[in-house]
KEKEPA-388142 format. One record per residue: residue in three letters; chain; x, z, y of N, C-alpha, C in turn. Coordinates in nm, 4 decimals, padded with zeros to 6 digits. Example, Ala and Ser with C-alpha at 12.3 -4.5 7.8 and 13.67 -1.06 7.14 Angstrom:
<nodes>
{node 'ALA','A',{01.3190,00.7800,-00.5690},{01.2300,00.7800,-00.4500},{01.3200,00.7800,-00.3300}}
{node 'SER','A',{01.2850,00.7080,-00.2250},{01.3670,00.7140,-00.1060},{01.2900,00.7870,00.0030}}
</nodes>
This chain:
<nodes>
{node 'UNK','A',{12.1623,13.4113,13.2611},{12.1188,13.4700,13.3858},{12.1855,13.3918,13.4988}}
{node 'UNK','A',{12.1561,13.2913,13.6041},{12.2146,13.2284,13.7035},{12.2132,13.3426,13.8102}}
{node 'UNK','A',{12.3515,13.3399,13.8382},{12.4085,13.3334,13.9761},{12.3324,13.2413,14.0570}}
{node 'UNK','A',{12.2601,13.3056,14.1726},{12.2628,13.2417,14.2955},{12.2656,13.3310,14.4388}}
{node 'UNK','A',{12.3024,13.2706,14.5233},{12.3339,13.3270,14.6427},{12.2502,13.4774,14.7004}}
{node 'UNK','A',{12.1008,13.4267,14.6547},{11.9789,13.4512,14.6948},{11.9109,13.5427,14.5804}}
{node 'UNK','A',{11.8509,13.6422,14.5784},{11.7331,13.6512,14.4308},{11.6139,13.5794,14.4598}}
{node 'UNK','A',{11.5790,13.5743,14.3650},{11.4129,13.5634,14.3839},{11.3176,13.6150,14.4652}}
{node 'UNK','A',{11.2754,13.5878,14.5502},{11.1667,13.6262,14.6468},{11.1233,13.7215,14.5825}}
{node 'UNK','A',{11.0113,13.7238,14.4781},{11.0351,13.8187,14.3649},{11.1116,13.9460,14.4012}}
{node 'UNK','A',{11.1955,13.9885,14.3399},{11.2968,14.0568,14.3138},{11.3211,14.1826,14.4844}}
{node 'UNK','A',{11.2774,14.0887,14.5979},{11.3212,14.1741,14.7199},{11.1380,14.2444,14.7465}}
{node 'UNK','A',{11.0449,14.0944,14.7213},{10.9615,14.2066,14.7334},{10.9039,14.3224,14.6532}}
{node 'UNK','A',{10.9539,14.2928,14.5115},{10.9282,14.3983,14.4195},{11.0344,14.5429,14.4469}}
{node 'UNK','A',{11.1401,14.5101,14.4957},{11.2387,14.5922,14.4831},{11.1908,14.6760,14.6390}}
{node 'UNK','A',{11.1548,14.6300,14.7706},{11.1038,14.6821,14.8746},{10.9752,14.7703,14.8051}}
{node 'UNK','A',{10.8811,14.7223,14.7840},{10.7729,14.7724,14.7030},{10.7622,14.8983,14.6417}}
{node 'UNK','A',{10.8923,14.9105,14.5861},{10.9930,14.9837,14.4979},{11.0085,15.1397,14.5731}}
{node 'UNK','A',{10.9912,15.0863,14.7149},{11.0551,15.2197,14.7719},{10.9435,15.2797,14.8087}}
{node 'UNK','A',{10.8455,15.2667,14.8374},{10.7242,15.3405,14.8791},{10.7268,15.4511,14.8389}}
{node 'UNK','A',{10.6969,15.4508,14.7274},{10.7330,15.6463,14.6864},{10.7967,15.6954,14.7385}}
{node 'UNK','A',{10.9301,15.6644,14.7524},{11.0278,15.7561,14.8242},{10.9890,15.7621,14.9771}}
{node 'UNK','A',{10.9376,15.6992,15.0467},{10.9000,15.6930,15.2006},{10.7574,15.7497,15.1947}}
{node 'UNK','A',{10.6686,15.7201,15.1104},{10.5348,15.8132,15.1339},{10.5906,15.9474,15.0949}}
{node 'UNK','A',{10.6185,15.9678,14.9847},{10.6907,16.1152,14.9781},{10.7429,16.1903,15.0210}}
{node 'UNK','A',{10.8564,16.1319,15.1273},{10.9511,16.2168,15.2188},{10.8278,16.2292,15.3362}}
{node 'UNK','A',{10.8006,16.1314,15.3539},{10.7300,16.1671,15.4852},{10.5893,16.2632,15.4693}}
{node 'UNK','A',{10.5581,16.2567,15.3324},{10.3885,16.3674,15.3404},{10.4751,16.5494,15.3518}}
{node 'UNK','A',{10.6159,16.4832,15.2415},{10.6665,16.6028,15.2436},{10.7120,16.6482,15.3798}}
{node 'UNK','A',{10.7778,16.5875,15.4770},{10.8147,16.6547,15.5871},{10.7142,16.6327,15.7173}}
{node 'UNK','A',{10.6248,16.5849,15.7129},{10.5512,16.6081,15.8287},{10.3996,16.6284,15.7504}}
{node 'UNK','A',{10.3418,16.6716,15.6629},{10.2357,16.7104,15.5910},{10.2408,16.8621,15.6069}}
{node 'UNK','A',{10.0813,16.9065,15.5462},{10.0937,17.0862,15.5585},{10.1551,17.0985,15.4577}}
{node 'UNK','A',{10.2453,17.2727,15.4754},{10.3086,17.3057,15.3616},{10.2516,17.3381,15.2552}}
{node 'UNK','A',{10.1450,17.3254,15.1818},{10.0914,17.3347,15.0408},{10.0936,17.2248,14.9889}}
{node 'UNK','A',{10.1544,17.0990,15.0273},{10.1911,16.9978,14.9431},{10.3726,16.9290,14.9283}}
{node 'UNK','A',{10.4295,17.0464,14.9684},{10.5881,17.0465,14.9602},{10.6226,17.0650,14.8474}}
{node 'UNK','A',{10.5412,17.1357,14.7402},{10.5696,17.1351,14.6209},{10.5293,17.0085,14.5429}}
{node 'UNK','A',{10.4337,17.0138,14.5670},{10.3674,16.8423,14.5231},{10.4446,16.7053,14.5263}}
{node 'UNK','A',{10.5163,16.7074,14.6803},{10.5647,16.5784,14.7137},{10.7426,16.6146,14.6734}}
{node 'UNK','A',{10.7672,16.7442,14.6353},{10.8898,16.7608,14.6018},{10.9391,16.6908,14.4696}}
{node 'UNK','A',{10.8317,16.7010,14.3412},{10.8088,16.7026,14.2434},{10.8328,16.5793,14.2392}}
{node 'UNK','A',{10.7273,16.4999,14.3147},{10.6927,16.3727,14.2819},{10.8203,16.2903,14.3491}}
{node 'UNK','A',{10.8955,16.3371,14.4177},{11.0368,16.2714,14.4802},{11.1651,16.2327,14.3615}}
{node 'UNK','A',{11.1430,16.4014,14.3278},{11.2669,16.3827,14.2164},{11.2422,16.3152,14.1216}}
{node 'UNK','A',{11.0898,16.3097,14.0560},{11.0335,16.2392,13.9490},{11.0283,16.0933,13.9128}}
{node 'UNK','A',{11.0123,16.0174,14.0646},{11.0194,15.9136,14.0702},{11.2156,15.8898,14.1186}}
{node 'UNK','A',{11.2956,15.8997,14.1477},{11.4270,15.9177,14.1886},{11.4369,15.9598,14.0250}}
{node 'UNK','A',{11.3990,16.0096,13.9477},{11.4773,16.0085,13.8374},{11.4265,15.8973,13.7533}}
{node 'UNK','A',{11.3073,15.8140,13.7757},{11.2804,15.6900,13.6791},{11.3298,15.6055,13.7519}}
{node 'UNK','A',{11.3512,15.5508,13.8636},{11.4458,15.4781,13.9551},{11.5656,15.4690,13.8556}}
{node 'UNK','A',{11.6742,15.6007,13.8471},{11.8279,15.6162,13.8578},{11.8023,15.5802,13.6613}}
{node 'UNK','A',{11.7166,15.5702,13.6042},{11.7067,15.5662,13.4769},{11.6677,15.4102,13.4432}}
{node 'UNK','A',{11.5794,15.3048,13.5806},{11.5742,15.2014,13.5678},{11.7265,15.1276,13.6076}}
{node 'UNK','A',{11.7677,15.1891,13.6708},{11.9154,15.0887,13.7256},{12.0026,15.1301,13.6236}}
{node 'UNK','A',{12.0016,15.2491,13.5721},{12.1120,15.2305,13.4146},{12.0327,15.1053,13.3055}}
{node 'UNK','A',{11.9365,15.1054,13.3205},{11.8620,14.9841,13.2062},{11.9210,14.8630,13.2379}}
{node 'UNK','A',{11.9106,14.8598,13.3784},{11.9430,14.6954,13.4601},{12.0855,14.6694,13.4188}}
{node 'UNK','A',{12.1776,14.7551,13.4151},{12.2967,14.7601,13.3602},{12.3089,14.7662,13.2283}}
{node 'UNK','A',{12.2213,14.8118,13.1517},{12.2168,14.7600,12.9950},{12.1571,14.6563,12.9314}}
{node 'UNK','A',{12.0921,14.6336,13.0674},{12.0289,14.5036,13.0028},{12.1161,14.3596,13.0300}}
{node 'UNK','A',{12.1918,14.3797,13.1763},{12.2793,14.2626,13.2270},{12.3911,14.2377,13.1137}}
{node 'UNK','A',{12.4296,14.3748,13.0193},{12.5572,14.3546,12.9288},{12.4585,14.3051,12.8194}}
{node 'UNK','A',{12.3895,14.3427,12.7486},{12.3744,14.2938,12.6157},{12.3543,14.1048,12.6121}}
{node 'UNK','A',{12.2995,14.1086,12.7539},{12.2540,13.9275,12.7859},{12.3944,13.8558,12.7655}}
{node 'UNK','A',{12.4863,13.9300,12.8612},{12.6269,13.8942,12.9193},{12.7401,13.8866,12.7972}}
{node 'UNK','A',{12.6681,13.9770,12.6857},{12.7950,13.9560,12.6254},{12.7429,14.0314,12.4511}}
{node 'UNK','A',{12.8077,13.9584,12.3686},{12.7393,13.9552,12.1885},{12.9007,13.9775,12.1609}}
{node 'UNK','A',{12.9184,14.0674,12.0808},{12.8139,14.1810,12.1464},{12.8657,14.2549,12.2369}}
{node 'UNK','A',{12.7500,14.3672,12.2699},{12.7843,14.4429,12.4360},{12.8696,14.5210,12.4210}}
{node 'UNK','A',{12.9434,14.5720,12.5061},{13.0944,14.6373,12.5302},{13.0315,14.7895,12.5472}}
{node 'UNK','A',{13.0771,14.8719,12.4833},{13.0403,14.9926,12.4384},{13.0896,15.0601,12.5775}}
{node 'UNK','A',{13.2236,15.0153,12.6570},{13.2576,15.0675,12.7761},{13.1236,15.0216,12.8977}}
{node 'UNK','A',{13.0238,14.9635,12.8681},{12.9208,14.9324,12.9897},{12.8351,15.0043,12.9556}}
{node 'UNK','A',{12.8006,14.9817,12.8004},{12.6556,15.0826,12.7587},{12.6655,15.2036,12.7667}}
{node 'UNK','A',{12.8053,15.2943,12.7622},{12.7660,15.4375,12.7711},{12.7358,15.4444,12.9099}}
{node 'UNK','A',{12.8455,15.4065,13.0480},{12.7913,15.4855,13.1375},{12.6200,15.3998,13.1978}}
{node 'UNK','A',{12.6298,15.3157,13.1691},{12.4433,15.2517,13.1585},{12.3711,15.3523,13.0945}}
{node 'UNK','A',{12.3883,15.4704,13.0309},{12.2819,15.5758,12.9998},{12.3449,15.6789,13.0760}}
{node 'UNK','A',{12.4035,15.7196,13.1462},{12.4509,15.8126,13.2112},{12.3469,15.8429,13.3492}}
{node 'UNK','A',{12.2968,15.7273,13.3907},{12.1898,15.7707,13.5429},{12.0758,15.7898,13.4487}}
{node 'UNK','A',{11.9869,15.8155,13.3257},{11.8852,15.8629,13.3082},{11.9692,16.0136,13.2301}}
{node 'UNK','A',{12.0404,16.0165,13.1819},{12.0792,16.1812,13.1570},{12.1217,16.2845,13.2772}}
{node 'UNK','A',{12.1853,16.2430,13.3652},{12.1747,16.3469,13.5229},{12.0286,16.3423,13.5308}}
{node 'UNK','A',{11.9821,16.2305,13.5472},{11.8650,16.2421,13.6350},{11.7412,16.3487,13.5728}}
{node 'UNK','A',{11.7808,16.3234,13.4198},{11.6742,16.4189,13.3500},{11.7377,16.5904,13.3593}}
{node 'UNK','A',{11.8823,16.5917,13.3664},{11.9293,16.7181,13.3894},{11.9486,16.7844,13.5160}}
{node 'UNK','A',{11.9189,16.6971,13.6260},{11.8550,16.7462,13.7526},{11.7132,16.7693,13.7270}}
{node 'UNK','A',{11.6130,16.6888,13.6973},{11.4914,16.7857,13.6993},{11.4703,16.8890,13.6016}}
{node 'UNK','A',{11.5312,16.8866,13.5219},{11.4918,17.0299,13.4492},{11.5830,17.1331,13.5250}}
{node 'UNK','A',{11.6912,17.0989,13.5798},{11.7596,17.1907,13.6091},{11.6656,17.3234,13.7403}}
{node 'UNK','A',{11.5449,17.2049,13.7695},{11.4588,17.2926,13.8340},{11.4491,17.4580,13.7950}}
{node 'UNK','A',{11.4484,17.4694,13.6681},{11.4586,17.6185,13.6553},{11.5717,17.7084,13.6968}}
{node 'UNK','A',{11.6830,17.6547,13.7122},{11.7997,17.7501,13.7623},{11.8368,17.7352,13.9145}}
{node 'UNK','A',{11.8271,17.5672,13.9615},{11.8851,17.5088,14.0785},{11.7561,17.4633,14.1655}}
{node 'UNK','A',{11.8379,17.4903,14.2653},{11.7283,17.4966,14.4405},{11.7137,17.3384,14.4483}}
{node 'UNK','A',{11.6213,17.3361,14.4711},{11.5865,17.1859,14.5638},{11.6900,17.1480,14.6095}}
{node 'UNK','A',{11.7609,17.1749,14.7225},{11.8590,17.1438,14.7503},{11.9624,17.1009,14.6097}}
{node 'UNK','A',{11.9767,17.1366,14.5736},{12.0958,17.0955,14.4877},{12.0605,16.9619,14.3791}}
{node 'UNK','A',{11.9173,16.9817,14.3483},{11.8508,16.8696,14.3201},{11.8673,16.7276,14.3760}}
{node 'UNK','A',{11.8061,16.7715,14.4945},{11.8463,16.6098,14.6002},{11.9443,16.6250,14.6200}}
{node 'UNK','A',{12.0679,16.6726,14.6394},{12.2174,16.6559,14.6487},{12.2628,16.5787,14.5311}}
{node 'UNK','A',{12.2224,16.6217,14.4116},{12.2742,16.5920,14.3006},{12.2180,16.4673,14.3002}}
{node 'UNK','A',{12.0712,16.3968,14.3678},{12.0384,16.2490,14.2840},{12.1200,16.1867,14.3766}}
{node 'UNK','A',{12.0601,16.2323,14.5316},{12.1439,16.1477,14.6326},{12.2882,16.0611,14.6290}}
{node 'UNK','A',{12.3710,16.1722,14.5086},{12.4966,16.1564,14.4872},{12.5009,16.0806,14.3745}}
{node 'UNK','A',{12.3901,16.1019,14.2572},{12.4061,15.9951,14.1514},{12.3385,15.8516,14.2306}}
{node 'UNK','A',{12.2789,15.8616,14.2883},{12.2452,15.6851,14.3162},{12.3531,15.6079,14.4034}}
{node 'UNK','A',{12.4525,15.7248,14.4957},{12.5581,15.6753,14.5516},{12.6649,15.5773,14.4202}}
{node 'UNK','A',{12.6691,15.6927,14.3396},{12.7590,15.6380,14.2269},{12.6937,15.5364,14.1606}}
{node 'UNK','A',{12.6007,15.5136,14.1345},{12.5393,15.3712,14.0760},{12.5599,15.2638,14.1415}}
{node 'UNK','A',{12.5155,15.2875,14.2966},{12.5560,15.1705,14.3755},{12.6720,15.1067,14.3995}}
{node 'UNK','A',{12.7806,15.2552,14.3719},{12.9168,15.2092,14.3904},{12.9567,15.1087,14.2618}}
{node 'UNK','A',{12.8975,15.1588,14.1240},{12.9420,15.1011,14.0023},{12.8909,14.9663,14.0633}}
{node 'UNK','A',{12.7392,14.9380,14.1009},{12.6951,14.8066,14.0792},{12.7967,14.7232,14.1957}}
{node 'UNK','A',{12.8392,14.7870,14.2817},{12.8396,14.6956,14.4274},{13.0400,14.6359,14.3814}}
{node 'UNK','A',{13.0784,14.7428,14.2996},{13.2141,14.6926,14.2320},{13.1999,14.5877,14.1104}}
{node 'UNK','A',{13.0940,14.5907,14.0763},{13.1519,14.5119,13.9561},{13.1112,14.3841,13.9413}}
{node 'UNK','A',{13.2300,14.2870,13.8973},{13.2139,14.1559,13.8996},{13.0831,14.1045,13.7880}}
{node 'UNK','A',{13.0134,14.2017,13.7030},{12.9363,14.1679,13.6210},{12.7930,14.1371,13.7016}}
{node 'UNK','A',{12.7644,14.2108,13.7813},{12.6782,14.1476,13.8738},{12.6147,14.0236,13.9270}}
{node 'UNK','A',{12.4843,13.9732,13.9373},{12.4968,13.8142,13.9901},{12.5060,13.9308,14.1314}}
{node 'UNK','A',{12.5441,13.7303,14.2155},{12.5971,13.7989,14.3645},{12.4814,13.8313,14.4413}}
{node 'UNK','A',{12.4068,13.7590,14.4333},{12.2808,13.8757,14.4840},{12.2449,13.9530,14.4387}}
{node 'UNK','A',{12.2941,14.0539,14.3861},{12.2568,14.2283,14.3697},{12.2849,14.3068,14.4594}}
{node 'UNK','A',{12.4241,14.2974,14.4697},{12.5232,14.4291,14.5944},{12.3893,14.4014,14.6930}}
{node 'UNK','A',{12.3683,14.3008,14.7287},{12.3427,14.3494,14.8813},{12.1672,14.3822,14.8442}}
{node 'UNK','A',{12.0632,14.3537,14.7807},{11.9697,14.3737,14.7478},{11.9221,14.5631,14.7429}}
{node 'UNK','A',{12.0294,14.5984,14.6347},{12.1099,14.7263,14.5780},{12.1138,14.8189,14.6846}}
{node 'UNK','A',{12.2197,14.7628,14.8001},{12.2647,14.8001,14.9285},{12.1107,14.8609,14.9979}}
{node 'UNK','A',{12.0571,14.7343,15.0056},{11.9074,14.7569,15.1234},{11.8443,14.8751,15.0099}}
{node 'UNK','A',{11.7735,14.8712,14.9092},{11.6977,14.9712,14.8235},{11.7949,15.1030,14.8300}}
{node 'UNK','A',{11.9084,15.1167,14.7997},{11.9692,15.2401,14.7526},{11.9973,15.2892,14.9653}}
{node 'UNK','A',{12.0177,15.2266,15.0028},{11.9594,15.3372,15.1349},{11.8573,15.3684,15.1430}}
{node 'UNK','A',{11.7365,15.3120,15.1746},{11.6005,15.3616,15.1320},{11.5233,15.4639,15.0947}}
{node 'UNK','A',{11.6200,15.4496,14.9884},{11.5976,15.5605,14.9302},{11.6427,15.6982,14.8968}}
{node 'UNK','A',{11.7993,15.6466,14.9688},{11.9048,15.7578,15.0142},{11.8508,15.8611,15.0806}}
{node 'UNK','A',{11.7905,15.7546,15.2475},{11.7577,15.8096,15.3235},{11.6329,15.8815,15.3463}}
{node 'UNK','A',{11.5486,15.8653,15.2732},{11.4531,15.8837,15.2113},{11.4479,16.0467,15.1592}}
{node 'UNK','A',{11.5755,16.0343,15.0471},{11.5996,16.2144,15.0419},{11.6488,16.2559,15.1177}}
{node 'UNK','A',{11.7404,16.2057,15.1918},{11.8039,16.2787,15.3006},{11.7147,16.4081,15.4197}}
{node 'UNK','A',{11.5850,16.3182,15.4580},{11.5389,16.3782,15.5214},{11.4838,16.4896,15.4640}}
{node 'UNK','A',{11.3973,16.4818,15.3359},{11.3741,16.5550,15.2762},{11.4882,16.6814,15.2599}}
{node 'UNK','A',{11.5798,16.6962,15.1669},{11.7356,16.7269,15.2098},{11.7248,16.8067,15.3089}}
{node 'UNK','A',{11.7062,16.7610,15.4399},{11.7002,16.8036,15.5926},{11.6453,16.8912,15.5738}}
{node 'UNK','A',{11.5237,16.9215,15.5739},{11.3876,16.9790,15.5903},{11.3858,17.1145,15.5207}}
{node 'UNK','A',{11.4611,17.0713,15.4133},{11.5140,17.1426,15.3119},{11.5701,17.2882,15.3308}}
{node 'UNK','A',{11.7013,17.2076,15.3946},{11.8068,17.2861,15.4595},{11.7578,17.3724,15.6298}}
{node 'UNK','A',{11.7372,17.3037,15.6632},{11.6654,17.4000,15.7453},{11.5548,17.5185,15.7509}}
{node 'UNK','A',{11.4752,17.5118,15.6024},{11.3686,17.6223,15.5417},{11.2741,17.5656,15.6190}}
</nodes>
């Protein structure tokens, strides 16, 4: 896997691309009529949980390349963002929306933090990472907002 300064052209516009869901979503959800708040709620966390389940892959996939064999300390927490993420949406039956988007908001913080620390990274990730994981931060946030206010 080369290190370079830069990713692939590739890579920023797929990864921009990437965020649409989360920006058509927040936004049908907060300025749309309310009979599709359930709809675009659904489809927020749904996609935010195959997201937080693709960036644990990206991290299982960077170790097994990186290293024969892979270090059992990378691969567990590399499955750790698709198990929250699946135990936030089911948790739909007990826990409020709110606590939902609190809870991913906070797992993609922690992913970013893992990715943006670790030297296993090529160096164009952090900041790639950086631009997408606000995005999409902010993205729930508003939602979040909207939320919290009823």
């Amino acid at each position: 896997m080369p290190d370079t300064v830069k990713p692939a052209r590739a890579a920023w516009l797929l990864g921009l691309a990437g965020t649409i869901p989360f920006i058509a979503t927040s936004a049908v959800y907060c300025l749309g009529p309310d009979p599709l708040k359930g709809p675009m709620s659904l489809a927020l966390l749904t996609y935010a949980g195959v997201i937080l389940s693709f960036l644990g892959g990206a991290r299982w996939g960077m170790e097994v390349v990186r290293h024969s064999p892979p270090r059992a300390q990378v691969l567990i927490p590399a499955i750790v963002p698709s198990l929250v993420a699946w135990g936030l949406l089911v948790g739909a039956a007990w826990a409020p929306l709110k606590w939902q988007l609190g809870g991913l908001i906070a797992a993609f913080l922690v992913q970013w933090l893992w990715d943006n620390s670790s030297l296993e990274t090529p160096v164009w990730y952090a900041p790639l990472r950086t631009v997408l994981t606000l995005i999409a931060g902010v993205s729930m946030a508003f939602v979040l907002q909207d939320v919290w206010r009823g």
